[in-house]
C-alpha positions in Angstrom: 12.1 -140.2 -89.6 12.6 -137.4 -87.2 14.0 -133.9 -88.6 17.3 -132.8 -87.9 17.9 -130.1 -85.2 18.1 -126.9 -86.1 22.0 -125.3 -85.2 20.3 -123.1 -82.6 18.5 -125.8 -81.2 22.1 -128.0 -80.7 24.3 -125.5 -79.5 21.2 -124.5 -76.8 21.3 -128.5 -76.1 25.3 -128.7 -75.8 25.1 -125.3 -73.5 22.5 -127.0 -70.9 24.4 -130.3 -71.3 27.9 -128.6 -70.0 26.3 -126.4 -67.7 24.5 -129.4 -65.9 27.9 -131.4 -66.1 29.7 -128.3 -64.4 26.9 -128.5 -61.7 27.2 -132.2 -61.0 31.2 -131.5 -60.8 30.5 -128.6 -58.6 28.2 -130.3 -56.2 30.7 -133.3 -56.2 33.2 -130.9 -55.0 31.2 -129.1 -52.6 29.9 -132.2 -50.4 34.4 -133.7 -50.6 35.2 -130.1 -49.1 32.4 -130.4 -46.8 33.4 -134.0 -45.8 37.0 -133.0 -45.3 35.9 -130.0 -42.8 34.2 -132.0 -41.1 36.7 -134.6 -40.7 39.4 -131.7 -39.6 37.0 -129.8 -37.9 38.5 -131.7 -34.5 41.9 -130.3 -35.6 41.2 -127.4 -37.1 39.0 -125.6 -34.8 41.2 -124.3 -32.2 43.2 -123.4 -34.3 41.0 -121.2 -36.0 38.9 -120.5 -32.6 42.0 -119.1 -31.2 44.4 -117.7 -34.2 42.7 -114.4 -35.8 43.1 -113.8 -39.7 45.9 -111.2 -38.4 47.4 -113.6 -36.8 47.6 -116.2 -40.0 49.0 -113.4 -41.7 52.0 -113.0 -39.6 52.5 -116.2 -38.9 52.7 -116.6 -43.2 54.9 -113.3 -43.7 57.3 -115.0 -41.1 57.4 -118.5 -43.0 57.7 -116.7 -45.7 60.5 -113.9 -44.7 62.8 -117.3 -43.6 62.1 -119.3 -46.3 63.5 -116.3 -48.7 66.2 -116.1 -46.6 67.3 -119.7 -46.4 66.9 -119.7 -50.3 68.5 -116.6 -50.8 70.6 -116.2 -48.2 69.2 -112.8 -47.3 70.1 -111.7 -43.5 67.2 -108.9 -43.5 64.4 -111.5 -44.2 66.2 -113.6 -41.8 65.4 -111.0 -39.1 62.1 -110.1 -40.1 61.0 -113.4 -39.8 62.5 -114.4 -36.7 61.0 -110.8 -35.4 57.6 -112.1 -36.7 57.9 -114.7 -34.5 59.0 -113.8 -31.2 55.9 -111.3 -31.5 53.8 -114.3 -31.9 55.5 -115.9 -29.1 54.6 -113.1 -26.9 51.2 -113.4 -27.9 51.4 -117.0 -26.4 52.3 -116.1 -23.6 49.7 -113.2 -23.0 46.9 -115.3 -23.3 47.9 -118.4 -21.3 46.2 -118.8 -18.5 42.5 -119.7 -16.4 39.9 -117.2 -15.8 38.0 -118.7 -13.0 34.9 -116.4 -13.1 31.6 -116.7 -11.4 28.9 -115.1 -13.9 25.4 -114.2 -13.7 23.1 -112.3 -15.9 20.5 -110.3 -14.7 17.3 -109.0 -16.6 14.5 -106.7 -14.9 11.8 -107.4 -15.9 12.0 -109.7 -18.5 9.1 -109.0 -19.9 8.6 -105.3 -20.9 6.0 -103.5 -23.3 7.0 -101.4 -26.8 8.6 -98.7 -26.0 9.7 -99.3 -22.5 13.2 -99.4 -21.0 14.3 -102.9 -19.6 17.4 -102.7 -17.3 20.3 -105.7 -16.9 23.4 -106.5 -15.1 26.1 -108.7 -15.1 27.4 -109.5 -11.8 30.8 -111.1 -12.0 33.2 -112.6 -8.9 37.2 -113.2 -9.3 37.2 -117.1 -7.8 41.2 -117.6 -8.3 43.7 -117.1 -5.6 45.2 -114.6 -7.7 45.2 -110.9 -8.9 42.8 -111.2 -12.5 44.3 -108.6 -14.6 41.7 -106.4 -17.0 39.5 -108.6 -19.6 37.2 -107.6 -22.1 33.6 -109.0 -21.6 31.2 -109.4 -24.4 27.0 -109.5 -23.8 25.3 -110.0 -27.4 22.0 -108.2 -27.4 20.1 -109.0 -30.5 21.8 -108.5 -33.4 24.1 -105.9 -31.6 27.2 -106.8 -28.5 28.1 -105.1 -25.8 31.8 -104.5 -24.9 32.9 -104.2 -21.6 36.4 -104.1 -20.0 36.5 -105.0 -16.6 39.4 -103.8 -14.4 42.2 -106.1 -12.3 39.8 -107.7 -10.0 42.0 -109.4 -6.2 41.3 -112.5 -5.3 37.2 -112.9 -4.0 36.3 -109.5 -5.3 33.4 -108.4 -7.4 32.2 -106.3 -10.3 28.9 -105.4 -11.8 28.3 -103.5 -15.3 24.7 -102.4 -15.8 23.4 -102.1 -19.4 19.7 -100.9 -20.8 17.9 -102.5 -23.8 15.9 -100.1 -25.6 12.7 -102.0 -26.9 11.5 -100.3 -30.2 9.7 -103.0 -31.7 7.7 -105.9 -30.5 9.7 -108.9 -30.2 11.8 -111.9 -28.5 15.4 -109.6 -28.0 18.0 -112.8 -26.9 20.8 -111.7 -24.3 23.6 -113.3 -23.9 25.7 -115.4 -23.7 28.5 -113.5 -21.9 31.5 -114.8 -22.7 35.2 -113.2 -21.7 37.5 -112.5 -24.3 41.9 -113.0 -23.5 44.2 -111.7 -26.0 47.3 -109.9 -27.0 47.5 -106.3 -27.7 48.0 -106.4 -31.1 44.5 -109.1 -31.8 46.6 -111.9 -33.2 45.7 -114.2 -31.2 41.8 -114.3 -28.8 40.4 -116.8 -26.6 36.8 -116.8 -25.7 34.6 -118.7 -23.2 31.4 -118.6 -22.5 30.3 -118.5 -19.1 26.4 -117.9 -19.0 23.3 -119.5 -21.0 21.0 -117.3 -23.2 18.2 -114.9 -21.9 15.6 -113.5 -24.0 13.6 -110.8 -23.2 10.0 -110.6 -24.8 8.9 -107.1 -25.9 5.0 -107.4 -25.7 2.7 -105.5 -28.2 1.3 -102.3 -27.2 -2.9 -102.9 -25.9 -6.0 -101.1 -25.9 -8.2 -101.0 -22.6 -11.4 -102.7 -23.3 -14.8 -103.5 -21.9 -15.9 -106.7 -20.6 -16.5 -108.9 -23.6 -19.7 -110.5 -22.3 -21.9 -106.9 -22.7 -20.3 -106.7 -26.2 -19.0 -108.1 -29.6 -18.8 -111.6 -27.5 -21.9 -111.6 -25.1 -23.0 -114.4 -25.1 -19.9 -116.1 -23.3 -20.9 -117.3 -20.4 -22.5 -120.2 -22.1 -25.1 -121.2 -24.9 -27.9 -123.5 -25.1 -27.7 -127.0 -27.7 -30.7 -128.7 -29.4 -28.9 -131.6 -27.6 -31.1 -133.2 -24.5 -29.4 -134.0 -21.8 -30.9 -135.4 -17.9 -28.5 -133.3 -15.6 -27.6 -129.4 -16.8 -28.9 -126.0 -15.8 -30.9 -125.0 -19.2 -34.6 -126.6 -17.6 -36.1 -127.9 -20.7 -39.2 -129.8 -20.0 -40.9 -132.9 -18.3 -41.1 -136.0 -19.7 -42.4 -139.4 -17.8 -39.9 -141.6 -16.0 -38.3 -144.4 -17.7 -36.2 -147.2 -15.7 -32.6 -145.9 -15.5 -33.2 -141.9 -14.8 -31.5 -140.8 -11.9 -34.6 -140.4 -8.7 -33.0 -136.9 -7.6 -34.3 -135.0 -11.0 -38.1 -136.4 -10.5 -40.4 -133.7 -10.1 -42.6 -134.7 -7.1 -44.9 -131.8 -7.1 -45.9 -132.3 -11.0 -45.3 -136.3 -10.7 -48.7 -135.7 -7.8 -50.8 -133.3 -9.3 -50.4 -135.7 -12.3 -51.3 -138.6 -10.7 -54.2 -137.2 -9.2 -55.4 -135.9 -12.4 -55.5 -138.9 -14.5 -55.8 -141.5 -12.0 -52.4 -143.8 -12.9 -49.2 -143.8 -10.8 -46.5 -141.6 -13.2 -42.9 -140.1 -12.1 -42.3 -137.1 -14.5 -38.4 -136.3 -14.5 -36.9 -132.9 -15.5 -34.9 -132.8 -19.0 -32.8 -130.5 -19.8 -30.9 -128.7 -22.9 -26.9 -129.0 -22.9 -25.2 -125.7 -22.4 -21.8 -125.2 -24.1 -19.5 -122.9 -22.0 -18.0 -120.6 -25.0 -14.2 -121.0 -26.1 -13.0 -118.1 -28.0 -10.3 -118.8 -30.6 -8.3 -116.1 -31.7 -6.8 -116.7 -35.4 -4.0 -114.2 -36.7 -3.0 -114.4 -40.4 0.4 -114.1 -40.6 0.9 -114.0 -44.4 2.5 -111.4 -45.7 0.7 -110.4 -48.3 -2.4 -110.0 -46.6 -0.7 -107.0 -45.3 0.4 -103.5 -47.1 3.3 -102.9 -44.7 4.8 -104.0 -41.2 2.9 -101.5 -39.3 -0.6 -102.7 -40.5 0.7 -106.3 -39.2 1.9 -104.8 -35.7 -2.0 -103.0 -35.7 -3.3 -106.4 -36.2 -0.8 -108.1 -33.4 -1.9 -105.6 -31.1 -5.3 -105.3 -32.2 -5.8 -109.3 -31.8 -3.7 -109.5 -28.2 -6.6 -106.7 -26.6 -8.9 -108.9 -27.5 -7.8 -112.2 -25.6 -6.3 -110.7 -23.1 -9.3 -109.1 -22.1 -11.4 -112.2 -22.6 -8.8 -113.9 -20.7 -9.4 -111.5 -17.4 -12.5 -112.1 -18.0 -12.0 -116.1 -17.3 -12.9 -116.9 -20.6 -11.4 -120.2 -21.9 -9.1 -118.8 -24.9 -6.7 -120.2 -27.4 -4.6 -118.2 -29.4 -3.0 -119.2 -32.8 -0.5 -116.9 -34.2 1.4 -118.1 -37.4 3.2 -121.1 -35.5 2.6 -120.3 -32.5 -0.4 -121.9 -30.2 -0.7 -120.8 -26.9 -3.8 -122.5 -25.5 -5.8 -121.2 -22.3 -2.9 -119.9 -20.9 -1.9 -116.4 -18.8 -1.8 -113.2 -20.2 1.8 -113.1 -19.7 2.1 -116.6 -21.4 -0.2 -115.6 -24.0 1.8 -112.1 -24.9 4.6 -114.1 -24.9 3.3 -116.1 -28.0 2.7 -112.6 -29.8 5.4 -111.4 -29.1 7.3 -114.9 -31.5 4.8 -113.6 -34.0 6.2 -113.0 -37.6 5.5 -112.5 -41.1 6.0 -115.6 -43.2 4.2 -116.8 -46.5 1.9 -119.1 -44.4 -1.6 -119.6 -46.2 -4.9 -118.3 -43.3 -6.0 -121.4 -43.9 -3.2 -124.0 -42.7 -3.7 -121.6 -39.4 -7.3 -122.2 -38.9 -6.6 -125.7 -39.6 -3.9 -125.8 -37.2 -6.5 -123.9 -35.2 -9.8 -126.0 -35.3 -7.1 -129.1 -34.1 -5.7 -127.4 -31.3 -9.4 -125.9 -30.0 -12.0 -128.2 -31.3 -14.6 -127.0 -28.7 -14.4 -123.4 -30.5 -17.6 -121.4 -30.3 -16.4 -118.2 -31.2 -13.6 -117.9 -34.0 -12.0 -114.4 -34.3 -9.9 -114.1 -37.4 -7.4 -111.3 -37.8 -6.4 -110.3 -41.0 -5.0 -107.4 -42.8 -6.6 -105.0 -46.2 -4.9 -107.0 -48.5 -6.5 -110.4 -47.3 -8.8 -112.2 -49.8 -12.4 -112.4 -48.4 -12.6 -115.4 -49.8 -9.5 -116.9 -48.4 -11.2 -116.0 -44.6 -14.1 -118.1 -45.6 -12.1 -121.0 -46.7 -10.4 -120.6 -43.9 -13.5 -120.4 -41.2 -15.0 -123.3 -43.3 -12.1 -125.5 -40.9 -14.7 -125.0 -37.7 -18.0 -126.6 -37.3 -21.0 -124.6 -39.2 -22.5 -123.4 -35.7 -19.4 -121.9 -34.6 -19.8 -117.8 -34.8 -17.1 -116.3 -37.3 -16.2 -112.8 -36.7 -13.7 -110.8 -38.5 -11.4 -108.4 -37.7 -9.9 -106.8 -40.5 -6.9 -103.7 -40.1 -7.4 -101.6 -43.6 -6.8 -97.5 -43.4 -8.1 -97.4 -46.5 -11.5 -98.4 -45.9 -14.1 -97.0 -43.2 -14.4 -98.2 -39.9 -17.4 -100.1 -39.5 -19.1 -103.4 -38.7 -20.7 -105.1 -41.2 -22.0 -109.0 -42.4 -21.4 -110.7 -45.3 -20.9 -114.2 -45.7 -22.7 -115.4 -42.5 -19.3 -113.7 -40.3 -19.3 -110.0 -38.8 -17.0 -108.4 -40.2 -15.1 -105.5 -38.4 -13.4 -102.4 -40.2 -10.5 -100.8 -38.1 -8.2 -98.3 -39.6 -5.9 -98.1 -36.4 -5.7 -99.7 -33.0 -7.8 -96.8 -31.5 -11.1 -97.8 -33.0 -11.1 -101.7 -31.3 -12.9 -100.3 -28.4 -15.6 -98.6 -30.4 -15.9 -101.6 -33.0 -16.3 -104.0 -30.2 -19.2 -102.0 -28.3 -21.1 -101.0 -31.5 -21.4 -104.7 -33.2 -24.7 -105.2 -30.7 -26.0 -102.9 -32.0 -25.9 -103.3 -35.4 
């Protein structure tokens, strides 16, 4: 026999039992209205497209102002309502009519480093047979919009409005689409169409000038020896005797003789060789945001990580390049900026990158993680635990709280930087460690 409740205990039950009734209710309602949009959406939407909130609100006062004045017989609301109207009937008539525009958009260059200026323009020709009178032309620009009004433009004649985007931060700014905007003086009524496709402009991260990477942190890059034989390579191994199958050009004639002649049988000795692996550097950025204290110890680590492949891509360096979820994989180092430049914080674990990493470049040799001074050590090595064990882990790691240095713990280098000034120096000195 169970105990009663206590009266506490109930009413909290009946509270939670109302509240998720009201919810169910609530949702119920929700998805009907959403349903019913959609349905009118078909109807509704040039209405609303076209008809500002202003312009409900006049067209209401006037039903209103008649329908008081049918009721009540009142001759003043008579007039304001029928005054209403003939002001939205003028509307109308403003913005009837074809634009016939030919638009293009203009970007140069569209790729541009922090800091730098990139300039635009919108080239625009009248295509009717008519006189276009003035029209407002909108050009989004990130989150902000441009606002131009363009002048009567004759039949066949042109206009061009230049604009600048200032580029603060690193990033992917989208411009456009320009669209033209028709309405009546008083903003009752608007009609807008769009006339060009979006741009975007990509705002690379600032870059260090560094050395060649084969003299330092990465040296060995042009290619390291296995423990795997192999009968054709360019790491000479040793000479073993010839068995039936070895290709005739890698006999050694000159030892296969003196051989012979030494020991009195007939023997072919054949060259053998050691595989050499050409070295793919993989360049991980951890773009969880709590591995970082703010946004400028993220942007260090951006920049900080796009010196390093770019340089190891001008050196011809097969490089891959993960950076939260984006993977840009032995491309240009245009291409590859453009990859940081989508970078953004997110609450991604390091270790679903490397993951993501270790599929996209399995032929990794040298992994560099990025990571910022709040980053768990021990999340890195989880993370580098995603490559094979004779793949070389080194760490890059952006903290201005701790001294720059180079270091090794855990079987990876580990490089202090405090800001993006000290990459050069930290990837000279880790030979000599």
């Amino acid at each position: 026999m169970t105990a009663p409740l206590a009266p506490a205990a109930t009413a909290r039950r009946g509270r939670r039992r109302r509240r998720t009734r009201r919810e169910r209710w609530t949702d119920a309602l929700r998805r009907r209205r959403d349903a019913l949009a959609a349905r009118l959406a078909p109807v509704t939407g040039p209405l609303t497209d076209y008809v500002s909130p202003l312009g409900w609100l006049v067209l209401g006062c006037a039903v209103v102002a008649l329908f008081i004045a049918a009721v009540g017989h009142w001759g003043e609301f008579a007039l304001v309502g029928y005054f209403l109207l003939a002001v939205l009937i003028a509307c109308v008539l403003l913005t009837i009519g074809r634009v016939q525009l030919a638009v293009t958009v203009g970007l140069h260059p569209t790729r541009v480093r922090v800091g730098d200026v990139a300039a635009g323009r919108v080239d625009l020709v009248n295509l009717r047979r008519r006189r276009l009178l003035p029209v407002t032309l909108e050009l989004p620009v990130g989150r902000a919009a441009g606002r131009f009004t363009l002048p009567a433009l004759g039949p066949g004649a042109q206009a061009t409005e230049h604009f600048t985007v200032p580029t603060r931060r690193r990033g992917v700014i989208p411009v456009g689409p320009v669209t033209t905007v028709r309405g009546d003086p008083f903003g009752l009524l608007h009609r807008t169409v769009r006339w060009t496709d979006r741009l975007e402009l990509f705002v690379h991260p600032a870059l260090v000038a560094l050395d060649p990477l084969d003299s330092g942190l990465l040296r060995d890059l042009e290619g390291r020896t296995t423990n795997d034989m192999s009968v054709s390579d360019l790491a000479f191994h040793a000479l073993r005797p010839y068995t039936p199958g070895d290709d005739r050009r890698y006999i050694h004639w000159r030892s296969s003789a003196r051989h012979t002649a030494t020991s009195g049988d007939t023997h072919f000795l054949v060259r053998q060789f050691l595989d050499t692996r050409r070295s793919h550097l993989c360049v991980i950025v951890d773009c969880d945001e709590l591995s970082y204290t703010d946004e400028d110890e993220f942007e260090t680590a951006i920049s900080a990580a796009a010196s390093v492949a770019v340089r190891a891509i001008r050196d011809e360096i097969r490089t891959t390049v993960v950076v939260g979820e984006h993977v840009v994989s032995e491309g240009t180092p245009a291409r590859t900026l453009d990859g940081f430049a989508r970078a953004e914080r997110h609450r991604t674990a390091l270790t679903h990158t490397a993951a993501d990493a270790a599929r996209s470049a399995p032929a990794t040799s040298i992994a560099l993680f990025v990571t910022g001074g709040q980053s768990d050590f021990a999340e890195v090595r989880r993370a580098a635990a995603n490559f094979s064990i004779d793949v070389t882990t080194v760490v890059l790691r952006v903290d201005p709280a701790q001294r720059v240095g180079v270091s090794a713990a855990g079987g990876s280098t580990l490089l202090t930087m405090a800001e993006l000034a000290d990459l050069p120096r930290l990837m000279r000195s880790e030979v000599r460690r």
